[in-house]
C-alpha positions as YAML, in Angstrom:
chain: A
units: angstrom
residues:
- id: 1
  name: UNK
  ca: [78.16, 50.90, 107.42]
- id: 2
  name: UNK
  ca: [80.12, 54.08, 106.65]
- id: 3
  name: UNK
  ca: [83.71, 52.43, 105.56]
- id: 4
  name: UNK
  ca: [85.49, 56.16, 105.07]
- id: 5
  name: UNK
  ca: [84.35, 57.33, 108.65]
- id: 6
  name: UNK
  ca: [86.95, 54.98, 109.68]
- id: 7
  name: UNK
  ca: [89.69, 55.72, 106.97]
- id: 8
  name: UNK
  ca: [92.66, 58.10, 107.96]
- id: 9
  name: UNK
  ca: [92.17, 61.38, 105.80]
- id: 10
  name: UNK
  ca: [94.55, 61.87, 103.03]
- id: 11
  name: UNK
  ca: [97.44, 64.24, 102.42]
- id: 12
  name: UNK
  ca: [98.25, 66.60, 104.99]
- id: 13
  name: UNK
  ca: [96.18, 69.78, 106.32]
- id: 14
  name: UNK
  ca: [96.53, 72.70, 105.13]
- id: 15
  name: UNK
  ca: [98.44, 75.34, 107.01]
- id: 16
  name: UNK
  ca: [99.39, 78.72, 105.90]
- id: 17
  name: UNK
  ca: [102.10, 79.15, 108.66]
- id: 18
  name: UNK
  ca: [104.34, 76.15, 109.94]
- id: 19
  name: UNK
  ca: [106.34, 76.07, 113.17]
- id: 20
  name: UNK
  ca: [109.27, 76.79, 111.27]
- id: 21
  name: UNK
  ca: [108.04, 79.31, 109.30]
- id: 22
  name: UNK
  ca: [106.44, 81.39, 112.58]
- id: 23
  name: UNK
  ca: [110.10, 80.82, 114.43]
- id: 24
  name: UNK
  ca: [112.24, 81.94, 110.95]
- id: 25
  name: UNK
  ca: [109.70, 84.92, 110.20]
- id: 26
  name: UNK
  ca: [109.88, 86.29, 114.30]
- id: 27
  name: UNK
  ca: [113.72, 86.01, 114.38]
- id: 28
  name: UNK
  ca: [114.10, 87.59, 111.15]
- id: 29
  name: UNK
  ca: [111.58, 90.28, 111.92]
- id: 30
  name: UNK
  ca: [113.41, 91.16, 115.15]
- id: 31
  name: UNK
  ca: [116.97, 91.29, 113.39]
- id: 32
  name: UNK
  ca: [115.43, 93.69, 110.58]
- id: 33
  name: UNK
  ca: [114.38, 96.16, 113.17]
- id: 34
  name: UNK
  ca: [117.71, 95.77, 115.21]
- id: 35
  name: UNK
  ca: [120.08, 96.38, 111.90]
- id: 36
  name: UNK
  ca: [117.83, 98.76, 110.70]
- id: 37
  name: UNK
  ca: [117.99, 100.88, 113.47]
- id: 38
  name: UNK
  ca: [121.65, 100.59, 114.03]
- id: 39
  name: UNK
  ca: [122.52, 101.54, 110.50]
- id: 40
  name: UNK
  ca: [119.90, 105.00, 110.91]
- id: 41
  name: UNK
  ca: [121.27, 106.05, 114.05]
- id: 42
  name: UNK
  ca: [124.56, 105.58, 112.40]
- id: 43
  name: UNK
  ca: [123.74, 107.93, 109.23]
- id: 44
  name: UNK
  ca: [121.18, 110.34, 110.50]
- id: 45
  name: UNK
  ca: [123.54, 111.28, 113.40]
- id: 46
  name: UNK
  ca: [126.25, 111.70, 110.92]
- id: 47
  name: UNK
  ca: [123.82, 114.06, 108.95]
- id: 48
  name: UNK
  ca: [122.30, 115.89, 111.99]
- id: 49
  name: UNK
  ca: [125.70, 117.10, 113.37]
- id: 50
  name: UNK
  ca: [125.64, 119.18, 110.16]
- id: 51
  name: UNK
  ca: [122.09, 120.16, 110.99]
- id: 52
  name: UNK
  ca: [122.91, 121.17, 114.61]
- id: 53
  name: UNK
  ca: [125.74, 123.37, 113.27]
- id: 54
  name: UNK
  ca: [123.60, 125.14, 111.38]
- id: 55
  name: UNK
  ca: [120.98, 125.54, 114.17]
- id: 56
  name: UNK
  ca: [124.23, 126.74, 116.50]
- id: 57
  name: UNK
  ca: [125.08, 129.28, 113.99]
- id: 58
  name: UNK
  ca: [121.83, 130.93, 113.38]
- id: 59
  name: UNK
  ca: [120.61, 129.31, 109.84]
- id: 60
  name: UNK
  ca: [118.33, 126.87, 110.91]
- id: 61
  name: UNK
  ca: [115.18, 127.74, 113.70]
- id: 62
  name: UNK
  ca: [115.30, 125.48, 116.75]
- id: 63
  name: UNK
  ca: [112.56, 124.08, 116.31]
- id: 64
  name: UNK
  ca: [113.01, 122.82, 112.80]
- id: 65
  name: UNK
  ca: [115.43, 120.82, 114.24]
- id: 66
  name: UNK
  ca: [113.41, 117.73, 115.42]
- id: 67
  name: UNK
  ca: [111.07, 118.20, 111.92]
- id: 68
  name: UNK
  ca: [114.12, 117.72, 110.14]
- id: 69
  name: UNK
  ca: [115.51, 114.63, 112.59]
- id: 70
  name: UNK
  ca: [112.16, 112.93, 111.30]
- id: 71
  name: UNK
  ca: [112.68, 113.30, 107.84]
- id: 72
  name: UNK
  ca: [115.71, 112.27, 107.45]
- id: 73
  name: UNK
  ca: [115.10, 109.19, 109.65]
- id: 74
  name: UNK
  ca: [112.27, 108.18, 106.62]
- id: 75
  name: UNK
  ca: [114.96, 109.57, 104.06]
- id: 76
  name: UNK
  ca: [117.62, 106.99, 105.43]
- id: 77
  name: UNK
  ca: [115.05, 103.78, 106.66]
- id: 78
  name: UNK
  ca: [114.30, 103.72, 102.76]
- id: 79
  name: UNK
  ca: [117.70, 104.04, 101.79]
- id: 80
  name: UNK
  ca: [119.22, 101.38, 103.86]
- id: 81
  name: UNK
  ca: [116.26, 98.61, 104.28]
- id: 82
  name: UNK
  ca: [117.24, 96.31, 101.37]
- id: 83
  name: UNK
  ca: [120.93, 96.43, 103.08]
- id: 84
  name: UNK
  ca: [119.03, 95.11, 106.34]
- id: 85
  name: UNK
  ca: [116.90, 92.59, 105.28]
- id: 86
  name: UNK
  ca: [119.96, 91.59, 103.67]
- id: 87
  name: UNK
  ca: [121.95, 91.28, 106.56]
- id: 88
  name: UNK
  ca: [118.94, 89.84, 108.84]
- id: 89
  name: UNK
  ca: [119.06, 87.21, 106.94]
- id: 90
  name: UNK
  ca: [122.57, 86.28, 106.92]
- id: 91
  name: UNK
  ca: [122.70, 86.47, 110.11]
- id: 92
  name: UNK
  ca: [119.39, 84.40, 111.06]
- id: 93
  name: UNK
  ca: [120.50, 81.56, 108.84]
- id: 94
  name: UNK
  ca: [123.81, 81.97, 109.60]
- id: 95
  name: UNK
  ca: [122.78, 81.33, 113.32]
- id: 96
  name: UNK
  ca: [120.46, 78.38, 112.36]
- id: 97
  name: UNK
  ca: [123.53, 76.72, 110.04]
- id: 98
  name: UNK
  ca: [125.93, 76.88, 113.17]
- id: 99
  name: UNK
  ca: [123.52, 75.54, 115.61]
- id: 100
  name: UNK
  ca: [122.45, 72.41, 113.68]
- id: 101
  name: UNK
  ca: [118.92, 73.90, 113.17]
- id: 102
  name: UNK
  ca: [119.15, 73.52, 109.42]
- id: 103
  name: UNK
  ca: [120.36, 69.74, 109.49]
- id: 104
  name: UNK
  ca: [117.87, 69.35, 111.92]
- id: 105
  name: UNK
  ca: [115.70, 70.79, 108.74]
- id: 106
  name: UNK
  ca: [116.79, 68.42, 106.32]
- id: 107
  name: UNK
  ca: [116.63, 64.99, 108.15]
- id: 108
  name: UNK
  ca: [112.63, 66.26, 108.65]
- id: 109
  name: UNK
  ca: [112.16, 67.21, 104.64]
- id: 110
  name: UNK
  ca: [112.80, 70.52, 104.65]
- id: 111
  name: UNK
  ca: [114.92, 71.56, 101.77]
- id: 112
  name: UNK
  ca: [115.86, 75.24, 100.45]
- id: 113
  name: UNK
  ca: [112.29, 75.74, 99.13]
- id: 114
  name: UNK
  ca: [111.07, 75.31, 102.83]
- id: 115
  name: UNK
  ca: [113.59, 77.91, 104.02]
- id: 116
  name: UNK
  ca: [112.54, 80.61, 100.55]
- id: 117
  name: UNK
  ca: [108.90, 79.98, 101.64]
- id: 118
  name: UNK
  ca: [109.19, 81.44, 105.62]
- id: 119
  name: UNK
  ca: [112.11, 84.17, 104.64]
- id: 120
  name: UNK
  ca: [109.25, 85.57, 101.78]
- id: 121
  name: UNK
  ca: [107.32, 86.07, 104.27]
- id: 122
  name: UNK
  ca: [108.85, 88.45, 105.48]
- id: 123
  name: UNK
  ca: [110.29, 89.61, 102.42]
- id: 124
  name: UNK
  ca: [107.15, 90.22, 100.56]
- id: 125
  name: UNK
  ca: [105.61, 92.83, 102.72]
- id: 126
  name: UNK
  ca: [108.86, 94.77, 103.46]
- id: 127
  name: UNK
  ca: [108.91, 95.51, 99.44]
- id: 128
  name: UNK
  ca: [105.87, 96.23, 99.37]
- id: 129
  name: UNK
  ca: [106.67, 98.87, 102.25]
- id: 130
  name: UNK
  ca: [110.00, 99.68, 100.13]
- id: 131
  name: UNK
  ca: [108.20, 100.27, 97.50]
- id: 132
  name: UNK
  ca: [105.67, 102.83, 99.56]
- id: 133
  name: UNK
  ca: [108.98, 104.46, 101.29]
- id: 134
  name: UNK
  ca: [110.89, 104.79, 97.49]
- id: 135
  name: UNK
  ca: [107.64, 106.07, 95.65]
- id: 136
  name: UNK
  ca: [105.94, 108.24, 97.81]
- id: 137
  name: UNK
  ca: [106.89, 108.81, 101.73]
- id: 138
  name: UNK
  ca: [110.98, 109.57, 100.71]
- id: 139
  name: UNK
  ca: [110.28, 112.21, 97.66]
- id: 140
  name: UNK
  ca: [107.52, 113.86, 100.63]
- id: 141
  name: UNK
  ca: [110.28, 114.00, 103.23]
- id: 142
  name: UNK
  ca: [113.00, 115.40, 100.44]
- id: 143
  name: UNK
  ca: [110.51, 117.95, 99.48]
- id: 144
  name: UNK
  ca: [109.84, 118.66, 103.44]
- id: 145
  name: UNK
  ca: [113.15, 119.19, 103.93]
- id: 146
  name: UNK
  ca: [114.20, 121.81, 101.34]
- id: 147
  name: UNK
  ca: [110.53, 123.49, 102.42]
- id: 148
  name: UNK
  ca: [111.86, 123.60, 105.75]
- id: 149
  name: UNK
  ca: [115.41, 124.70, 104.94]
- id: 150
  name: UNK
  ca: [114.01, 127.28, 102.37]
- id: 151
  name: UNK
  ca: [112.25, 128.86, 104.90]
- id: 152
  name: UNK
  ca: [114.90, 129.34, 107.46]
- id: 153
  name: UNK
  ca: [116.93, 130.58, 104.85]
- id: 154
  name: UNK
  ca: [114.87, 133.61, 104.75]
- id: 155
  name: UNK
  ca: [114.50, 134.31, 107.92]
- id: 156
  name: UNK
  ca: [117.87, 134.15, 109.00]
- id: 157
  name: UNK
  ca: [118.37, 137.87, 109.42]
- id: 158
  name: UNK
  ca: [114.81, 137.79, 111.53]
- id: 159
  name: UNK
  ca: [116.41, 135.20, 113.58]
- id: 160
  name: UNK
  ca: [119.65, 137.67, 114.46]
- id: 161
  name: UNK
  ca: [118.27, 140.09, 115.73]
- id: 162
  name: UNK
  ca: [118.51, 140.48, 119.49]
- id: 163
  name: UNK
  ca: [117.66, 142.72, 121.89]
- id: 164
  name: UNK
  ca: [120.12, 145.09, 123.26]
- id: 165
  name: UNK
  ca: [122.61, 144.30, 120.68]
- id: 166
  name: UNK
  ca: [123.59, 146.52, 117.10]
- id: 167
  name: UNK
  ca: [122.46, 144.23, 114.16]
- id: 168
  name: UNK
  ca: [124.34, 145.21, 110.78]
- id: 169
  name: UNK
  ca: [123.43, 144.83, 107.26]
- id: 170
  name: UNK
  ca: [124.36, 145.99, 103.77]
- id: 171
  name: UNK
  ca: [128.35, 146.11, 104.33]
- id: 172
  name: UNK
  ca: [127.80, 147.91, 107.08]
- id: 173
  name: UNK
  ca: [126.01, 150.64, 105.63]
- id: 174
  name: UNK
  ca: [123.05, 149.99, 107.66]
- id: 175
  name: UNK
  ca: [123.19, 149.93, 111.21]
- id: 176
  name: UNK
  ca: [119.95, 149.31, 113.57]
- id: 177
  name: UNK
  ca: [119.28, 148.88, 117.58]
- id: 178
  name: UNK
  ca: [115.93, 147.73, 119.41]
- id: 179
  name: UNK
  ca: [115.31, 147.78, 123.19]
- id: 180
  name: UNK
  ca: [113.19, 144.49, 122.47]
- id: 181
  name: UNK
  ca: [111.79, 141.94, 120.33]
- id: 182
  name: UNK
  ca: [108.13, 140.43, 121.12]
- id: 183
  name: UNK
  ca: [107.46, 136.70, 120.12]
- id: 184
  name: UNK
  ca: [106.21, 137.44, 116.76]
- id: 185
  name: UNK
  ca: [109.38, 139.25, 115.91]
- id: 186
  name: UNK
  ca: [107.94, 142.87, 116.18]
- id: 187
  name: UNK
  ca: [110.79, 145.01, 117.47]
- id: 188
  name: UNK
  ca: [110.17, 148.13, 119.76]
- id: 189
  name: UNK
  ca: [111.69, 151.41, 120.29]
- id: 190
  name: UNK
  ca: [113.93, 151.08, 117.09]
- id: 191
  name: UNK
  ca: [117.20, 153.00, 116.32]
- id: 192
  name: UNK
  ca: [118.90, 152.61, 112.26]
- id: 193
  name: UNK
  ca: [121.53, 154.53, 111.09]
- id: 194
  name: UNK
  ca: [121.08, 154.39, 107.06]
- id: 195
  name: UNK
  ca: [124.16, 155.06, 104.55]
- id: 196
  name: UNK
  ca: [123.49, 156.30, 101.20]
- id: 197
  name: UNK
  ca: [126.54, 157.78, 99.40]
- id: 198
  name: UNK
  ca: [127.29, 160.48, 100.76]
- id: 199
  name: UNK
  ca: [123.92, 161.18, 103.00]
- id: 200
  name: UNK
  ca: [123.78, 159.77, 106.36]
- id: 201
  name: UNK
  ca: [120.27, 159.03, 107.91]
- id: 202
  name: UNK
  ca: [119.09, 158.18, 111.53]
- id: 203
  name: UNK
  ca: [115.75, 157.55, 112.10]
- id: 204
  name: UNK
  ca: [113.83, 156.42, 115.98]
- id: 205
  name: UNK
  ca: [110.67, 154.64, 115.66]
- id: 206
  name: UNK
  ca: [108.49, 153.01, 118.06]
- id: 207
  name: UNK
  ca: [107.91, 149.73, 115.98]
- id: 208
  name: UNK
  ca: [109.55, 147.82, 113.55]
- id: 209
  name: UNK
  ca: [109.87, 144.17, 111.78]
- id: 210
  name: UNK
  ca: [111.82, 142.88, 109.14]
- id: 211
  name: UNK
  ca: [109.67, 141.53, 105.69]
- id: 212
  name: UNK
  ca: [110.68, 140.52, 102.33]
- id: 213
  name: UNK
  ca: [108.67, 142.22, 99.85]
- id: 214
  name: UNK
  ca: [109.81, 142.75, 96.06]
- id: 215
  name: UNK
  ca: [113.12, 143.82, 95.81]
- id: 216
  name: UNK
  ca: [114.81, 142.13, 98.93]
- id: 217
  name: UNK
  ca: [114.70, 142.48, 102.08]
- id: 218
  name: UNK
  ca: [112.72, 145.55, 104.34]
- id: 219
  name: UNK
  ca: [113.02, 146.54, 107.40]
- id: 220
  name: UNK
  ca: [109.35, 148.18, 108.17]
- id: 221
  name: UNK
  ca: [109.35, 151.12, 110.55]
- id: 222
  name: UNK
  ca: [106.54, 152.53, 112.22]
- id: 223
  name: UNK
  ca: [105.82, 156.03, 114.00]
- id: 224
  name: UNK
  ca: [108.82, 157.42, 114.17]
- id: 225
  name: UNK
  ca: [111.05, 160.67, 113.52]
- id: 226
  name: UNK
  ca: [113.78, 160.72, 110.42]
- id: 227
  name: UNK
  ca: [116.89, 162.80, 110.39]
- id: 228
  name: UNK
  ca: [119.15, 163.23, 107.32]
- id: 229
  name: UNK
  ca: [121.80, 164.99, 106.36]
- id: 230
  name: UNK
  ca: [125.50, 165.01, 105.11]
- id: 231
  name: UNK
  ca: [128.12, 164.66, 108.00]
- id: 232
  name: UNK
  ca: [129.90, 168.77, 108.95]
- id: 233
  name: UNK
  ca: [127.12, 170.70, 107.02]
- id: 234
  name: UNK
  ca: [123.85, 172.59, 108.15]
- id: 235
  name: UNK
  ca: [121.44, 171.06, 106.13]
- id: 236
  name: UNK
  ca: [119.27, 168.44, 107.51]
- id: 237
  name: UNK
  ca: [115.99, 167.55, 106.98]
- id: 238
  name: UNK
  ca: [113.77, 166.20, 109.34]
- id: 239
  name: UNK
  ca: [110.45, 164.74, 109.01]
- id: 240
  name: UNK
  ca: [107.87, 162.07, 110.91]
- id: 241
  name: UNK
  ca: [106.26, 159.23, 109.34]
- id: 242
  name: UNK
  ca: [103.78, 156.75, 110.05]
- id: 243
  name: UNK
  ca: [105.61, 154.22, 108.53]
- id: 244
  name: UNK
  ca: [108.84, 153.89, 106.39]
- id: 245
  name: UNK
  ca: [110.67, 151.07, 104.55]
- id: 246
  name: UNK
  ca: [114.55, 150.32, 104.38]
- id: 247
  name: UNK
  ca: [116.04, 148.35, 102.38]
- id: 248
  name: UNK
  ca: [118.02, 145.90, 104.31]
- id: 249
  name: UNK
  ca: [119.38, 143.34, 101.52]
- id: 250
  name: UNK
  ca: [118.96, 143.56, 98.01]
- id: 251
  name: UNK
  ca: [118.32, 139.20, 97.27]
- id: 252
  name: UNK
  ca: [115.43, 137.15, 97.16]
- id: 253
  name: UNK
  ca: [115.63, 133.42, 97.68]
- id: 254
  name: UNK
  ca: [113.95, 131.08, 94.94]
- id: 255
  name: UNK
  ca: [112.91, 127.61, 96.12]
- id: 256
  name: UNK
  ca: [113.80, 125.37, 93.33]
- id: 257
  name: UNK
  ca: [113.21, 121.71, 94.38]
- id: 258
  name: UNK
  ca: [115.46, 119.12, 93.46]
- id: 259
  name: UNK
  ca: [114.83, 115.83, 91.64]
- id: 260
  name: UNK
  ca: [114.88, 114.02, 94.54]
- id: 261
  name: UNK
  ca: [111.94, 115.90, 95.87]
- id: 262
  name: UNK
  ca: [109.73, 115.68, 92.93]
- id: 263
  name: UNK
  ca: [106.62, 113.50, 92.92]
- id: 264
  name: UNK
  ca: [106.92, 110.23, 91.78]
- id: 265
  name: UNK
  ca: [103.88, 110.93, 89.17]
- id: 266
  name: UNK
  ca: [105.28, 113.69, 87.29]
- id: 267
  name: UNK
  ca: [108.85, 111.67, 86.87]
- id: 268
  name: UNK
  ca: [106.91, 109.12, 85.51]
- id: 269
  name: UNK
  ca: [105.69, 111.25, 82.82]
- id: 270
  name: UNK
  ca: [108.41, 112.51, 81.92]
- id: 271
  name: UNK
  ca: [110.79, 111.45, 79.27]
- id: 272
  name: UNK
  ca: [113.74, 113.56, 80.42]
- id: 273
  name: UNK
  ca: [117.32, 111.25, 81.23]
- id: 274
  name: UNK
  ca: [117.67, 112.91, 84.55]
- id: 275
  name: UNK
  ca: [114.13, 112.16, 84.98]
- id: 276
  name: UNK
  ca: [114.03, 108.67, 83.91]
- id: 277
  name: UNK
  ca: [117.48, 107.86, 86.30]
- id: 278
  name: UNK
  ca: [115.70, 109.23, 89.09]
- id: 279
  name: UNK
  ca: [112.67, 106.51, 88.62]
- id: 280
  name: UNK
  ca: [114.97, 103.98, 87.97]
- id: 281
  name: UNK
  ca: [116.46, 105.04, 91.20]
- id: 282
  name: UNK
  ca: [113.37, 104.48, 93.22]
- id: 283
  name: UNK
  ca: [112.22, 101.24, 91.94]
- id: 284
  name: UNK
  ca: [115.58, 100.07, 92.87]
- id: 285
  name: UNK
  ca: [114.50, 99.92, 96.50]
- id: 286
  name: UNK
  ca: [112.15, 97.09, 96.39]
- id: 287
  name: UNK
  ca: [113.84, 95.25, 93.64]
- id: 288
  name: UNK
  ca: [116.75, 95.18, 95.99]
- id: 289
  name: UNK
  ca: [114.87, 94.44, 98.89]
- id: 290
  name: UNK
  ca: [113.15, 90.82, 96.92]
- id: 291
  name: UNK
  ca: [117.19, 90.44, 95.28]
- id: 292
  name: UNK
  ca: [119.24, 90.71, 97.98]
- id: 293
  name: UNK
  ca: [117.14, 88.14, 99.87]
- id: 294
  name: UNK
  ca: [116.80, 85.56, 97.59]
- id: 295
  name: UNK
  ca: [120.93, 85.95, 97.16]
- id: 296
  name: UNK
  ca: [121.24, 85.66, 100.86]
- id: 297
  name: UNK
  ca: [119.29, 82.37, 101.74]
- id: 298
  name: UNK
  ca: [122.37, 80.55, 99.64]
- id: 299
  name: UNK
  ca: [125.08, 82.64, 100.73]
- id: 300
  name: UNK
  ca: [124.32, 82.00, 104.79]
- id: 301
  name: UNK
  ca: [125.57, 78.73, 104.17]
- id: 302
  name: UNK
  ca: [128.60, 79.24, 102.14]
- id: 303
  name: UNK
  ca: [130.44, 78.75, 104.81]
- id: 304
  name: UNK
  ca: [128.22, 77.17, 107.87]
- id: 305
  name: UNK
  ca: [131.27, 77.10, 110.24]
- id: 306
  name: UNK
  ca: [132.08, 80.60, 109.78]
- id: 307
  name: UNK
  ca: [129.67, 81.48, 112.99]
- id: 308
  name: UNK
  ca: [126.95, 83.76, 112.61]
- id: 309
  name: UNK
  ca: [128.93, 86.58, 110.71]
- id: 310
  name: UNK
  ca: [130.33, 84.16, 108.41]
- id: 311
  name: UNK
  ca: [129.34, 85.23, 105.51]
- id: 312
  name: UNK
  ca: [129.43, 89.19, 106.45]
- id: 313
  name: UNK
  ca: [132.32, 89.77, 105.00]
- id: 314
  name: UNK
  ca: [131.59, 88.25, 101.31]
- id: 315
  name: UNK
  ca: [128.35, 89.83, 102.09]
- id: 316
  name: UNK
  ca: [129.69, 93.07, 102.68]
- id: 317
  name: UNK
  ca: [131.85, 93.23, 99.70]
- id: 318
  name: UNK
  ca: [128.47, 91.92, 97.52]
- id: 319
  name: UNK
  ca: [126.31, 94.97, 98.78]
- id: 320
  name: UNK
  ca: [129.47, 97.62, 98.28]
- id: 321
  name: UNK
  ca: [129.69, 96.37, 94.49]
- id: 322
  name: UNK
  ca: [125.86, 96.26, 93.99]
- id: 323
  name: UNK
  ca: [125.47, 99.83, 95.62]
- id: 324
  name: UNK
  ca: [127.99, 101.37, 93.69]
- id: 325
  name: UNK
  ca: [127.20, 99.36, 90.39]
- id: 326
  name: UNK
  ca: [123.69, 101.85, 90.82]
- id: 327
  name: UNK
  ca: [125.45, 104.82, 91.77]
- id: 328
  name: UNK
  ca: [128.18, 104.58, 88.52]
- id: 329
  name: UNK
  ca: [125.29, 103.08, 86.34]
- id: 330
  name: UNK
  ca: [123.44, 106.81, 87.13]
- id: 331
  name: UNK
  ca: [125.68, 108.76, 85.27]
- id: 332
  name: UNK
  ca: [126.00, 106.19, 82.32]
- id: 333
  name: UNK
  ca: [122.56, 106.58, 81.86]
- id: 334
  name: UNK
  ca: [122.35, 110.15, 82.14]
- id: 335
  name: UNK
  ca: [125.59, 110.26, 79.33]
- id: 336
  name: UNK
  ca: [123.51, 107.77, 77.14]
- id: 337
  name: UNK
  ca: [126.58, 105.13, 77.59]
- id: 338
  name: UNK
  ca: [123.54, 102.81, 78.82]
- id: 339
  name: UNK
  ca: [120.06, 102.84, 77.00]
- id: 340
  name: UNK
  ca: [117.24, 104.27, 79.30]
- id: 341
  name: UNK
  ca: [115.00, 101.21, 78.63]
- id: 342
  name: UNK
  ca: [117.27, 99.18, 80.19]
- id: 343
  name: UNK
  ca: [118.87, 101.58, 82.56]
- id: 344
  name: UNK
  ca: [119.38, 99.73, 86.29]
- id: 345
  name: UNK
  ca: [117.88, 96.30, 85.44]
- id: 346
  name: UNK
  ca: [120.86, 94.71, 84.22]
- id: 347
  name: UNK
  ca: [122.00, 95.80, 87.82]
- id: 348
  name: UNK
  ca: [119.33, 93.46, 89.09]
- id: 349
  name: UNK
  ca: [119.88, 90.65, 86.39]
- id: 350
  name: UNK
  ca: [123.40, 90.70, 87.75]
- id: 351
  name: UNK
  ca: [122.32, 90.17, 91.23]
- id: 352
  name: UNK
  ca: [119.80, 87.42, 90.46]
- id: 353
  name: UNK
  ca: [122.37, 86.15, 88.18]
- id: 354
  name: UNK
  ca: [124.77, 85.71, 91.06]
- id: 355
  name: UNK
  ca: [122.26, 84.19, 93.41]
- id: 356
  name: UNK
  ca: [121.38, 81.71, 90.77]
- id: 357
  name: UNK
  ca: [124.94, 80.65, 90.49]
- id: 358
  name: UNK
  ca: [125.21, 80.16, 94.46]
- id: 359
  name: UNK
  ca: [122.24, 78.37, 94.40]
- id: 360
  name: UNK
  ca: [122.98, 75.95, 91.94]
- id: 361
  name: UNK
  ca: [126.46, 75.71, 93.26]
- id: 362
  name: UNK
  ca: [124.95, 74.32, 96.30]
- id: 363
  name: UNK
  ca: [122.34, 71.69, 95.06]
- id: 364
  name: UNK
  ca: [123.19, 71.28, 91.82]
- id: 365
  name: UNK
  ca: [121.36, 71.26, 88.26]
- id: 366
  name: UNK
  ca: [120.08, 67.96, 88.49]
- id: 367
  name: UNK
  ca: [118.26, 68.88, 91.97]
- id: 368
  name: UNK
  ca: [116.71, 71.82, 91.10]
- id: 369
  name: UNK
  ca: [115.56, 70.26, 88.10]
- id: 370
  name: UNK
  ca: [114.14, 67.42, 89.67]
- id: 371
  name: UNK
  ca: [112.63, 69.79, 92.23]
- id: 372
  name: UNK
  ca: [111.07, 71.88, 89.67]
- id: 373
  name: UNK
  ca: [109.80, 68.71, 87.78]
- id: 374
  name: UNK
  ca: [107.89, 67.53, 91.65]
- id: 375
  name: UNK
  ca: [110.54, 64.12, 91.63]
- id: 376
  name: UNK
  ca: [111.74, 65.39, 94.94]
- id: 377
  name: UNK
  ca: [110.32, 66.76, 98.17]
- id: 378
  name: UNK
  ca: [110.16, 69.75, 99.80]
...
């Protein structure tokens, strides 16, 4: 007879996703989307009244308006996703502490460990993404957006020209009229009245279009007739052309990207300061996102009567020190005050530090060493 048929099977099964972990990781999940969003709409429509003026007066096309809405959504998701995870979780377990949930927890087994094991699930693949967002997808949209602002830049002047109206240029020393401007910004039936010194030109043309070429800007004229002469004398000269350049405005624009748009590869290489705070600056993302977690699973129950903003407020004033801790800690590592080996990471060691501290405060040494030595459950 087969005696272990009938035994009960040992230990407990395996499962890679409790109850409680499923419940903790949807709530969460749902809470990160909700601040998240909140705290873009907040910023990028802060940013894009800036970016509507501009459109209003001319500098920026219309329809680089909604390319530059998406970038700076991606621009400000990875700037402010450590700050919502960080406040998801506050307020999940802040939620869970004032409706008994968590003692509900305990008298079944479940201890902080249970609570760090569902909230990492979550955590883990959002710094992962922060990581993605910091590294690659923000430095692209940076570098999108000065492409895109570049470009409008330079053709402002295309951009102000209407039909039926006197467009002038040079200080006023250059003065031109078109009946009409096709799609592709070819004007027709063109008027200018050119300055120089003391000379005074007028030239009619059927075509013309404006074009940066070496030197500035040109505005192109095509079959036309050119009179010039000085103002109360005789002598004029007058001659046709097939097609004739003016010089419209003596600049060229350089694109020089910033730092912020430069590929994460080449700051890697490099061994410049600026170069090296700028890295630092985008692993900072998913260090914060795996920090500010781990300090927030302890800090949701500092005060578990407190309601489910309880803790916002010391929460608030933890993020505003750690954020600008980064910012000041830039320039001291730019001015060599800090070395650039260690550079933000004492930032970080602070911020563990401090989670550490709440942790313990809660359960104690002796627990966490008996917890770490297997004496005590889950």
């Amino acid at each position: 007879m087969d005696i272990d048929r009938n035994l009960p099977t040992a230990g407990k099964p395996f499962r890679l996703l409790t109850v409680l972990d499923k419940m903790i990781i949807k709530d969460l999940f749902k809470t990160v989307i909700a601040v998240l969003t909140v705290l873009v709409v907040i910023i990028v429509s802060r940013k894009f009244i800036k970016v509507l003026a501009q459109a209003i007066e001319g500098n920026i096309a219309t329809e680089t308006v909604m390319a530059l809405l998406g970038l700076k959504i991606v621009i400000a998701a990875t700037a402010f996703l450590p700050a919502a995870l960080f406040m998801a979780v506050l307020m999940v377990l802040g939620r869970m502490h004032r409706e008994q949930e968590m003692a509900a927890i305990a008298s079944a087994g479940g201890g902080v460990f249970t609570i760090y094991r569902a909230v990492f699930w979550v955590v883990l693949p959002l710094c992962i993404c922060a990581a993605g967002l910091s590294m690659y997808a923000s430095p692209w949209a940076e570098a999108q957006t000065e492409l895109l602002m570049h470009q409008d830049r330079e053709n402002a002047d295309i951009r102000g020209i209407s039909a039926g109206r006197f467009s002038e240029y040079s200080s006023g020393e250059l003065i031109f009229y078109t009946e009409s401007v096709d799609a592709n910004g070819k004007m027709h039936h063109v008027f200018v009245q050119n300055k120089q010194g003391d000379k005074l030109g007028v030239v009619n043309a059927e075509y013309g279009r404006l074009e940066y070429l070496p030197g500035g800007l040109y505005l192109i004229l095509e079959s036309g007739e050119r009179v010039q002469g000085i103002p109360g004398q005789k002598q004029y000269v007058i001659e046709t052309f097939q097609e004739y350049a003016v010089l419209v405005e003596k600049k060229a624009i350089a694109f020089v990207p910033h730092l912020e748009s430069m590929p994460t590869e080449k700051l890697w290489l490099s061994s410049e300061l600026a170069d090296v705070a700028h890295i630092q600056d985008r692993l900072n993302a998913p260090f914060g996102v795996l920090l500010l977690a781990f300090l927030a699973v302890p800090l949701a129950k500092s005060s578990p009567r407190g309601g489910v903003y309880g803790s916002v407020f010391i929460a608030f004033g933890i993020y505003f020190a750690y954020a600008n801790l980064q910012r000041v800690n830039h320039s001291w590592v730019l001015s060599q005050t800090v070395p650039a080996w260690l550079g933000y990471f004492w930032v970080e060691v602070l911020l563990l530090l401090v989670g550490s501290i709440m942790l313990v405060r809660l359960y104690s040494w002796k627990w966490i060493a008996l917890k770490l030595t297997g004496k005590v459950s889950v």
